[in-house]
C-alpha positions as CSV (number, residue, x, y, z in Angstrom):
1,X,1.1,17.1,-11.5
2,X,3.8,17.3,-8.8
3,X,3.8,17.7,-5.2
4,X,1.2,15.2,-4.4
5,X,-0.8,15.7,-6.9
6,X,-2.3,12.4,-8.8
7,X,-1.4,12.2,-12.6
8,X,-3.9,11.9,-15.2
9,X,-6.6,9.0,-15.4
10,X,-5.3,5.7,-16.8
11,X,-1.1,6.5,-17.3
12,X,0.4,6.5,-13.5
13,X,-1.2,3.4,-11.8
14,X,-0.9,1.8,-8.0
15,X,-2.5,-1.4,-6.3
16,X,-2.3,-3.3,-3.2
17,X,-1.6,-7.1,-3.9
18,X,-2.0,-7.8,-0.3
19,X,-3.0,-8.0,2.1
20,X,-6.7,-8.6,0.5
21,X,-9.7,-5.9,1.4
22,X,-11.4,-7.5,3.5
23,X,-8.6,-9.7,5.2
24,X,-8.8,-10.3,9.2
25,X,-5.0,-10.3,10.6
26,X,-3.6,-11.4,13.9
27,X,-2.7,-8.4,16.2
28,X,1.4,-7.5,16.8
29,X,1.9,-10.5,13.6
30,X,4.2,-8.7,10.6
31,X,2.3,-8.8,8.1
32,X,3.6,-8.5,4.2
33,X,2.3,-5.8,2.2
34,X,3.1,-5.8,-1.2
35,X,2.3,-2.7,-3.6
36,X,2.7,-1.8,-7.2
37,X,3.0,0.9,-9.4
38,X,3.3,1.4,-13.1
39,X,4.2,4.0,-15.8
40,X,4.6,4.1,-19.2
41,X,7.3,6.4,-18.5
42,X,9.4,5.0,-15.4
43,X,8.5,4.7,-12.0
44,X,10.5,6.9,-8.8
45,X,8.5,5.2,-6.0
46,X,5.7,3.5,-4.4
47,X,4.4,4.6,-0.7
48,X,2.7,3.1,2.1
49,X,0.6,4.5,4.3
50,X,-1.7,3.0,7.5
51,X,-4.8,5.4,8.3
52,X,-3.1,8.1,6.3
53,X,-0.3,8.0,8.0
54,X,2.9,7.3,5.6
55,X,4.9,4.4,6.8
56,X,7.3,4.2,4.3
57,X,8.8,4.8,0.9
58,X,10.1,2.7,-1.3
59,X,11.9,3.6,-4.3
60,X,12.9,2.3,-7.1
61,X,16.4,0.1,-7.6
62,X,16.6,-0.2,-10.9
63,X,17.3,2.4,-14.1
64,X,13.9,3.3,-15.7
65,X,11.1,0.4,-14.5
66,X,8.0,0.3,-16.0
67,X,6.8,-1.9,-13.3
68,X,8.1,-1.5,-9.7
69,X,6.9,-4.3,-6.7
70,X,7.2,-2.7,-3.0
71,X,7.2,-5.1,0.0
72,X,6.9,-3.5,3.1
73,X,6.8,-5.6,6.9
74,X,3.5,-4.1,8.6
75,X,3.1,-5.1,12.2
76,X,-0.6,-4.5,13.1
77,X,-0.6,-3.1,16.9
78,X,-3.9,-1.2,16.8
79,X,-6.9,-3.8,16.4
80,X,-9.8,-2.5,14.7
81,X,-10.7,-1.6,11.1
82,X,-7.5,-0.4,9.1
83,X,-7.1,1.6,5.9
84,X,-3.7,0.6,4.3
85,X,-2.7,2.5,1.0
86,X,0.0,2.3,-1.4
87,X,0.3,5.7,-4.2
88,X,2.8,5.5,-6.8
89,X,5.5,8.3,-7.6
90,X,6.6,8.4,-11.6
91,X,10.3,10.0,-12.4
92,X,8.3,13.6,-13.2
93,X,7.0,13.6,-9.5
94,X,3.3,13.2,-10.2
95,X,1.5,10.5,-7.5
96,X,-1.0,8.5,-8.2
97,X,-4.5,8.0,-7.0
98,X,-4.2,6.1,-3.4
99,X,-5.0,2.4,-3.8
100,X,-6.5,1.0,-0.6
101,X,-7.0,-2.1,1.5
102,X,-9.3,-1.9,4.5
103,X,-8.5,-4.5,7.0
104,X,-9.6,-6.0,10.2
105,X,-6.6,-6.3,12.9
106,X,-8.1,-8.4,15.7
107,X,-6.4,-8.9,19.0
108,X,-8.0,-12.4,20.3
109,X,-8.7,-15.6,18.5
110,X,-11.7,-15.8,16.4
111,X,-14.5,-17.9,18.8
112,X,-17.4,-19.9,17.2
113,X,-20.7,-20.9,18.4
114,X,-20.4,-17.9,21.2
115,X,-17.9,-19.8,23.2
């Protein structure tokens, strides 16, 4: 399971702690992103990706995490609907399934009561 391949169900895990699915952000604002992975094994990496597009890499700092946090500055300079995804890498090189966050980047402030 190497070469961008995800690992088997339930062992070699990735989610997106933020920003929320769902979440409206400010155009050209950074943004946090923050990812995880996890392994029974140890971890290599997490990646993060905007419309399937890899943004960056993190990898792992320490010898042998179970457990590694990624937190990656996005700045938002499309608005529309975007797909944000994290994938974790363990130390045998299999990925994991992509974990996503759809968000909405809008470029105006929000108006009520059509004004």
């Amino acid at each position: 399971n190497t070469n961008g391949q995800p690992a088997p169900q339930g062992r070699l895990l990735a989610w997106v702690d933020a920003p929320l699915n769902g979440a409206r952000l400010p155009l050209n604002v950074p943004y946090p992103v923050v990812c995880h992975g996890a392994d029974p094994g140890w971890m290599a990496a997490v990646e993060f990706s905007v419309n399937s597009s890899v943004a960056e890499t993190y990898p792992a700092s320490e010898k042998n995490p179970m457990l590694l946090t990624a937190s990656f500055s996005w700045l938002p300079t499309v608005p529309g609907r975007t797909v944000l995804e994290c994938r974790a890498q363990n130390a045998s090189g299999a990925w994991s399934e992509l974990a996503q966050s759809v968000v909405m980047v809008h470029d105006s402030i929000i108006r009520f009561c059509g004004m």
